[in-house]
C-alpha positions as CSV (number, residue, x, y, z in Angstrom):
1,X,-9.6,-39.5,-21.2
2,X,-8.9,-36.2,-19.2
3,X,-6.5,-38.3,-16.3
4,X,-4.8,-40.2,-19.4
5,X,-3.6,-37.1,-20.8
6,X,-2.2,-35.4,-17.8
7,X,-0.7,-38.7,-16.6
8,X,0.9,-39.1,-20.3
9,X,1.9,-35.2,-19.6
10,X,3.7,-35.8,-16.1
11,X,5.9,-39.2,-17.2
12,X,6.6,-37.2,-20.9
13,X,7.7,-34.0,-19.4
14,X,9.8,-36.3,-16.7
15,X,11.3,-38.3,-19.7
16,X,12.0,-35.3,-21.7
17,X,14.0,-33.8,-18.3
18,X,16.0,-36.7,-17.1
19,X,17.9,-36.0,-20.6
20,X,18.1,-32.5,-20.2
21,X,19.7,-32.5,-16.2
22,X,21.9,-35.5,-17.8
23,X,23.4,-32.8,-20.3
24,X,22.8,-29.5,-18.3
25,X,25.5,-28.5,-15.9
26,X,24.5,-26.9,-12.1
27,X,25.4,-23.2,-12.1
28,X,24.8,-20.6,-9.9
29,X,21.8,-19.6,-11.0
30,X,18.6,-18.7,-9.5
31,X,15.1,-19.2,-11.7
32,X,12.2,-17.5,-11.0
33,X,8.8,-19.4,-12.0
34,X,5.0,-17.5,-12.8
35,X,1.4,-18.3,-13.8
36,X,0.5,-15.0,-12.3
37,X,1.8,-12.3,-15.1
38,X,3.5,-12.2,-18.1
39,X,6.2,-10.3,-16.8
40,X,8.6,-10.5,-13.5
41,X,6.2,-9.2,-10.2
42,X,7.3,-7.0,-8.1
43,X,8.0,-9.7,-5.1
44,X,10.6,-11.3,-8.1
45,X,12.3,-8.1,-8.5
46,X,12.5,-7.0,-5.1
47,X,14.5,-10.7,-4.5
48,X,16.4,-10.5,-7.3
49,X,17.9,-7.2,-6.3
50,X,18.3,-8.6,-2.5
51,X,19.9,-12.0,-3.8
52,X,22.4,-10.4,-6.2
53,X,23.4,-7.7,-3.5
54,X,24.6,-10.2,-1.0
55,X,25.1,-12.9,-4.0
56,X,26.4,-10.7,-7.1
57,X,28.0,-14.0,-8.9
58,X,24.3,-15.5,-8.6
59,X,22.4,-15.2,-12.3
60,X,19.1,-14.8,-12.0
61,X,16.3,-15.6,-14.9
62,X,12.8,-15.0,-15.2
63,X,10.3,-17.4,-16.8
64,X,6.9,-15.6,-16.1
65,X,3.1,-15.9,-18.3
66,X,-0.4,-15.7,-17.3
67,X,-1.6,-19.3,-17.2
68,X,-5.1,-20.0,-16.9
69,X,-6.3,-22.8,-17.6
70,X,-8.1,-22.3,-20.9
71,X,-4.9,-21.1,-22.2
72,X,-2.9,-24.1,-21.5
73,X,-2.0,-24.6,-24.7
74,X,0.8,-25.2,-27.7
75,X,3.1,-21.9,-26.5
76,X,2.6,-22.5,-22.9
77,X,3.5,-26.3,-23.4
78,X,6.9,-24.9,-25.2
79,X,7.3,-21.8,-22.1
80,X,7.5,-25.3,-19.6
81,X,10.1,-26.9,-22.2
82,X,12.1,-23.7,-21.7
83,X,11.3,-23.7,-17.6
84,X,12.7,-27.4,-17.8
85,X,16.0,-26.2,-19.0
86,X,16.7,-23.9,-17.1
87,X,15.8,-25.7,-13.5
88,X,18.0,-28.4,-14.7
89,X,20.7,-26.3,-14.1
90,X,19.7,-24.0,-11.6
91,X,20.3,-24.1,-7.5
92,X,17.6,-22.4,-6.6
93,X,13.8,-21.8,-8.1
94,X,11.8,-19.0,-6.6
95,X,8.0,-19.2,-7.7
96,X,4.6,-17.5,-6.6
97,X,2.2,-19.9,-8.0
98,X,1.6,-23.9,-8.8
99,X,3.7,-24.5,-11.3
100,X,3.9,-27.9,-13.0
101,X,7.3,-28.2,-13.8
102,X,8.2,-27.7,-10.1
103,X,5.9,-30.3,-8.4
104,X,6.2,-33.1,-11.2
105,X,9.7,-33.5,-11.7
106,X,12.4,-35.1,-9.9
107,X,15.2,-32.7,-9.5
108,X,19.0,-32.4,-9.0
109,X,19.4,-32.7,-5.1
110,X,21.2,-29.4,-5.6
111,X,18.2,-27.8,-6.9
112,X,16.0,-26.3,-3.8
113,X,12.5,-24.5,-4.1
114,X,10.7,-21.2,-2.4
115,X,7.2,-21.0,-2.5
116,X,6.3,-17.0,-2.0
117,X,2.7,-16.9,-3.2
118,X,1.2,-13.8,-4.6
119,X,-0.8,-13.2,-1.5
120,X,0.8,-12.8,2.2
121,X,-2.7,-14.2,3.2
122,X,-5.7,-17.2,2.9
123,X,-8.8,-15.9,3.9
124,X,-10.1,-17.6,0.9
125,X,-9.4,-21.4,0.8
126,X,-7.3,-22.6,-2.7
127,X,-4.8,-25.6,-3.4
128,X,-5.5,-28.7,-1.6
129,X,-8.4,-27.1,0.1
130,X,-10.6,-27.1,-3.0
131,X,-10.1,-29.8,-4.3
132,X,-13.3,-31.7,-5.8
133,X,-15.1,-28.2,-4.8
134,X,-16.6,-26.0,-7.3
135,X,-14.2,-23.5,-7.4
136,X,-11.5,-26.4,-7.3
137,X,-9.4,-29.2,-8.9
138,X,-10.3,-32.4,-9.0
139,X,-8.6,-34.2,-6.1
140,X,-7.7,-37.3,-8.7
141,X,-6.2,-34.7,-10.8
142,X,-4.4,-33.4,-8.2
143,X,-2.4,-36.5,-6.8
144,X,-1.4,-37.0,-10.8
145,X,0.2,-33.5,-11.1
146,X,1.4,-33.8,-7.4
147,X,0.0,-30.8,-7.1
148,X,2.3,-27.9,-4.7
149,X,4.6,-30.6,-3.9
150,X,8.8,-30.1,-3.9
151,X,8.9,-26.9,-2.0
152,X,11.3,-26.1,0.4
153,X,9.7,-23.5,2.6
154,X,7.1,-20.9,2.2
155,X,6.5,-17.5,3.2
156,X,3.7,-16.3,4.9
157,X,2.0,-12.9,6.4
158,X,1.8,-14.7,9.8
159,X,1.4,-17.1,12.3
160,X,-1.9,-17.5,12.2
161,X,-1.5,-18.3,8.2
162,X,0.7,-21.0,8.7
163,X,-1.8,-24.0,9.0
164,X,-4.2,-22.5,6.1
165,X,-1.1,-22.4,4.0
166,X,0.3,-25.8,5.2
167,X,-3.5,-27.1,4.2
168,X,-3.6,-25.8,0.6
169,X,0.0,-26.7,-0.4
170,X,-0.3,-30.4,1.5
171,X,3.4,-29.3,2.9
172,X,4.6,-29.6,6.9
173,X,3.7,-26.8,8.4
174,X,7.2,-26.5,9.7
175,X,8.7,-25.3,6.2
176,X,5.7,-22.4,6.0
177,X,7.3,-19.2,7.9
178,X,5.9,-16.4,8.7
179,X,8.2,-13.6,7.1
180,X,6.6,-11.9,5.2
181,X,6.6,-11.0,1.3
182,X,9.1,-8.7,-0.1
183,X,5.6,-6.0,-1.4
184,X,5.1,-5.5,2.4
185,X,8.6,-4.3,3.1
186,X,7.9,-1.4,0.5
187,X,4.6,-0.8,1.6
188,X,5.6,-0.4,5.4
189,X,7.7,2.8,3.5
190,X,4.8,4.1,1.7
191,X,3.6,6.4,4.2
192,X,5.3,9.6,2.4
193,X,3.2,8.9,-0.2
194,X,-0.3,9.7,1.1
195,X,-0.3,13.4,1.1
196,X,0.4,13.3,-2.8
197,X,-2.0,10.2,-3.6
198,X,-4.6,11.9,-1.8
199,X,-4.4,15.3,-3.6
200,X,-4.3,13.4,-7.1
201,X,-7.6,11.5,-5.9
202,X,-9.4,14.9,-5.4
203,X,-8.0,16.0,-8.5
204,X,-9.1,13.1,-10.1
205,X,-12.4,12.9,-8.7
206,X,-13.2,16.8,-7.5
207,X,-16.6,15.5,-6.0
208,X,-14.4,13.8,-3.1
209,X,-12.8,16.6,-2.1
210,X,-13.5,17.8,1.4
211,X,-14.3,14.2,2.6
212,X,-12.6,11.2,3.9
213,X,-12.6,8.6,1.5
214,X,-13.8,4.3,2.2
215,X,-12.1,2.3,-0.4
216,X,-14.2,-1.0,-1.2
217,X,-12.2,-3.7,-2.5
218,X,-14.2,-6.4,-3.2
219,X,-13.3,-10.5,-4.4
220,X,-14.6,-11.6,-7.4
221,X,-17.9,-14.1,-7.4
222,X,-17.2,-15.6,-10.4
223,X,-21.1,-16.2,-11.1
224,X,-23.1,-13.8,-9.1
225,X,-23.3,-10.1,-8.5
226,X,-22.2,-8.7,-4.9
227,X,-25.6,-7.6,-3.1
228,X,-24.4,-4.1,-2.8
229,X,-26.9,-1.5,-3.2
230,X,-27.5,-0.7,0.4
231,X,-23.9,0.0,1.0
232,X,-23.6,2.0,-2.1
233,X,-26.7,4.3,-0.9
234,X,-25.9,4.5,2.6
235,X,-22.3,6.4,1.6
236,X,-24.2,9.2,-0.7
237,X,-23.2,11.7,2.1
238,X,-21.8,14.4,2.9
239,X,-18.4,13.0,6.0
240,X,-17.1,10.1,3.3
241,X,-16.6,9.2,-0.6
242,X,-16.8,5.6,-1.2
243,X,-14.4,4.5,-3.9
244,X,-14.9,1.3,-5.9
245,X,-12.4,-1.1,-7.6
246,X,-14.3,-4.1,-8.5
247,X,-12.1,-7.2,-8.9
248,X,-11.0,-7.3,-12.6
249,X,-12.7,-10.5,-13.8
250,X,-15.8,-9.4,-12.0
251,X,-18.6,-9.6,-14.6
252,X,-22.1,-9.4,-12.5
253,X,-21.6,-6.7,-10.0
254,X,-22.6,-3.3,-11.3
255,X,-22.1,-0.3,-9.4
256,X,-24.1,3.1,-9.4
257,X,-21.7,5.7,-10.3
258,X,-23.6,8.7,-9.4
259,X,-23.5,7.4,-5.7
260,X,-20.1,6.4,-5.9
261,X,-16.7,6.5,-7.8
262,X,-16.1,3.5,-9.7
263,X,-11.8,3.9,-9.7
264,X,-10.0,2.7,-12.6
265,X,-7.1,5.6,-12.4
266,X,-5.6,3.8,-9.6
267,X,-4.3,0.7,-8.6
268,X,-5.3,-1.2,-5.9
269,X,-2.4,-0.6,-3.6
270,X,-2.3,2.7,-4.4
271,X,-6.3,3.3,-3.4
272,X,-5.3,1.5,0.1
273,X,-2.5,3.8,0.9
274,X,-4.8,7.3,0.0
275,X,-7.8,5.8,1.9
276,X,-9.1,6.6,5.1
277,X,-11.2,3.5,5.8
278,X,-10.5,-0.1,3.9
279,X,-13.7,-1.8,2.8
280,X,-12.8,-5.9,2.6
281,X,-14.4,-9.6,2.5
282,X,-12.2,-12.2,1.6
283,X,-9.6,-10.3,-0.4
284,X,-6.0,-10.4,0.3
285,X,-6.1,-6.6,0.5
286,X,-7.4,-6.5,3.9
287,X,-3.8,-7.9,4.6
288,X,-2.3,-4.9,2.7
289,X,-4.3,-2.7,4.7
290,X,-4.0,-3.7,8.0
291,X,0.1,-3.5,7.5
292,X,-0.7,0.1,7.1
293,X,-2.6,0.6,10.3
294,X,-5.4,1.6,8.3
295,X,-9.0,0.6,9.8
296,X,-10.7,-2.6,8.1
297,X,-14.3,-3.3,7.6
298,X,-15.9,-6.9,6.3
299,X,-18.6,-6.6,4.3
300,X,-19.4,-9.9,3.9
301,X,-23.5,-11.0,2.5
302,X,-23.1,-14.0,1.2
303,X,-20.2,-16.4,3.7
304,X,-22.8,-19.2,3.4
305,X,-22.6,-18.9,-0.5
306,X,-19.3,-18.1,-0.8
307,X,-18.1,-20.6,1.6
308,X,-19.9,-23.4,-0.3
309,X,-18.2,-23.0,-2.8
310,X,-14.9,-21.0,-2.9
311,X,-14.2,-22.3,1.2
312,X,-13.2,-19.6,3.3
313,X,-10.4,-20.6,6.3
314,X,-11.2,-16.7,8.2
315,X,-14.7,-16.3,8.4
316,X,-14.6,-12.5,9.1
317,X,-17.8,-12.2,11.2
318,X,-16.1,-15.0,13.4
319,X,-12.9,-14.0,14.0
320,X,-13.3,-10.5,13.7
321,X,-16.8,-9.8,14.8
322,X,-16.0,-6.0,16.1
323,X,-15.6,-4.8,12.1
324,X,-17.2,-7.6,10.4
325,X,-20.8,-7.1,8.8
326,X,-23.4,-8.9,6.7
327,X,-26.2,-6.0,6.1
328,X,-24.9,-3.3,4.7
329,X,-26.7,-0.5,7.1
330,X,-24.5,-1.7,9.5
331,X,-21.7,-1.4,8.0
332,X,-22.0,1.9,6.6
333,X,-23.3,3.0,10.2
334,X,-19.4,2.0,11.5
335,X,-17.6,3.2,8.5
336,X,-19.0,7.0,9.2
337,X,-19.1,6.4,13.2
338,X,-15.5,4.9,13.1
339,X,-16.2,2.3,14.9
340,X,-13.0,0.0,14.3
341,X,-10.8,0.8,17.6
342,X,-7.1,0.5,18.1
343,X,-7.7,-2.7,19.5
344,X,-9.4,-3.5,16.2
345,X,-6.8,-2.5,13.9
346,X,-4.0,-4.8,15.9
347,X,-5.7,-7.4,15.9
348,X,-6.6,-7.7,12.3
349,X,-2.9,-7.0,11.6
350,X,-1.5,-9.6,14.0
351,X,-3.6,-12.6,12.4
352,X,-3.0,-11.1,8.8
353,X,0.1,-9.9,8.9
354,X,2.2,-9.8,11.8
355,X,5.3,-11.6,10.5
356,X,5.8,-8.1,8.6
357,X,8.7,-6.6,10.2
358,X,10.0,-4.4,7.3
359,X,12.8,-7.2,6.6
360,X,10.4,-9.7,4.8
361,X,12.7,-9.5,1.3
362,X,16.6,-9.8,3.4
363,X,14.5,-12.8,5.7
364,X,13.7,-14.8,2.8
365,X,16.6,-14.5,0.8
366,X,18.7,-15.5,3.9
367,X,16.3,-18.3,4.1
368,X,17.1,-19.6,0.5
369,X,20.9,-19.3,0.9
370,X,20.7,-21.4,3.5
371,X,19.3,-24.1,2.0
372,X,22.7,-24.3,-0.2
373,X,25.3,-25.7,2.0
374,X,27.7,-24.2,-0.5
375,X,26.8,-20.7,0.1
């Protein structure tokens, strides 16, 4: 019943849009597609103001809502009706997530696609990596919706990234490139920042003050807690203040907060750029990090689980065995001795993120223009 409904989904919606390019004029116009947030990211509005500064005539709209899954319903059906119209008339469609409308319909040869993704990185395997796995979509379901398919190019953090990315999105792993992601160019120009972040975290929390600080960003488990306790114990001391900020849909891990601070003043980014020490496992943010020279620990208990059934394509303890740590004592003992070298740090910016020259926004935009033959 399920693959009769999507299959009666993809030939409607295609139906429905051969009458809509039919009567829909190309204009220059650029679309920008979401499932990620229900308004534009900061990637879309970093390449909007890029593509109109060397493209002013370009119109650019936005067509952005949070999509899971179990709210796939009667308004998100009418948002793709509205997605429809506008790609039927548009030249270029820039998205940062699997959107249906893009991969299931057969568009105006005029009409070209830019894959960004909301993450620079895979550590954790997604897309056509998971399918029929746990944490994944069935593979039958997949070939229906023809899932990530269309896309012209799209942009990495690296090198190393572009066979992990070419795997999930089943696309040549000629059109991934490793540019880059418009956040990292304004990250890369954070440092001025720290000074003032810093001072507002010891405000914030007063018991920090006069230490360094670890921030530990963990990935959700979606049905386990994060065996943490001896990692949370081992940083009651006196050199560093571990900071928490437990992945927001993270239900099972609880954290003692007379040990450590459990952050919800700041975001994410802004917790990476104040820290001293960047506490990782199979998060994007170790990407984020690393950009900023900072040093980056694993703390990573459970591969085997996780592995099983997320799939991981950078098993940390493997490729980066130096800063990479399954008990917890030992991880605390290197977070306090700062053990991660020089040699450390490069190397787990290289692999992450080492297409990040500060350019990633101008590089991709250049990228899509070129794809239009009339530009």
């Amino acid at each position: 019943m399920k693959k009769f409904i999507f299959i009666l989904l993809k030939y409607g919606m295609r139906f429905i849009y051969f009458f809509m390019k039919l009567f829909t004029p190309v204009k220059d116009k650029a679309v920008f597609l979401s499932r990620q947030t229900d308004t534009p990211s900061e990637n879309f509005l970093l390449l909007q103001k890029e593509l109109q500064r060397v493209s002013p005539s370009t119109k650019c709209e936005f067509y952005c809502r949070l999509g899971l899954k179990s709210e796939m319903g009667l308004s998100y059906a009418l948002l793709m009706l509205r997605q429809m119209k506008a790609l039927a008339g548009a030249k270029l469609c820039i998205t940062e997530s699997y959107c249906i409308p893009i991969s299931i319909l057969r568009h105006k040869k005029q009409l070209h696609f830019v894959q960004i993704w909301h993450s620079m990185v895979a550590v954790k395997k997604f897309g056509w990596q998971t399918v029929d796995m746990p944490e994944g979509t069935s593979s039958e379901i997949a070939r229906i919706m023809d899932m990530h398919k269309g896309y012209d190019f799209v942009a990495v953090g690296s090198e190393y990234m572009r066979q992990f990315f070419a795997e999930a999105m089943n696309t040549p792993i000629e059109k991934v490139l490793p540019v880059g992601t418009p956040v990292a160019d304004r990250l890369l120009d954070s440092s001025d920042q720290i000074n003032e972040l810093r001072e507002s975290f010891y405000q914030t929390y007063p018991q920090a003050r006069g230490k360094k600080i670890a921030v530990w960003l963990p990935t959700m488990r979606r049905d386990y807690p994060i065996d943490c306790g001896g990692m949370i114990d081992g940083f009651d001391c006196e050199k560093y203040a571990l900071a928490v900020k437990l992945h927001p849909l993270d239900r099972h891990t609880v954290i003692d907060g007379k040990k450590a601070i459990v952050d919800k003043s700041f975001t994410t980014e802004q917790a990476i750029i104040l820290a001293d020490a960047v506490i990782s496992d199979y998060s994007g943010a170790a990407a984020e990090a690393a950009l900023l020279n900072k040093p980056v620990y694993f703390f990573v208990p459970d591969t085997d689980r996780y592995s099983a059934e997320c799939g991981i394509n950078v098993n940390p303890l493997e490729v980066f065995p130096a800063v990479s740590f399954a008990d917890p004592a030992d991880l605390v003992s290197a977070v306090l001795g700062e053990k991660a070298s020089a040699e450390d740090i490069v190397l787990v910016r290289e692999l992450l993120c080492g297409g990040c020259d500060g350019n990633s926004t101008r590089n991709i935009i250049r990228e899509a223009l070129s794809l239009d033959s009339d530009k």
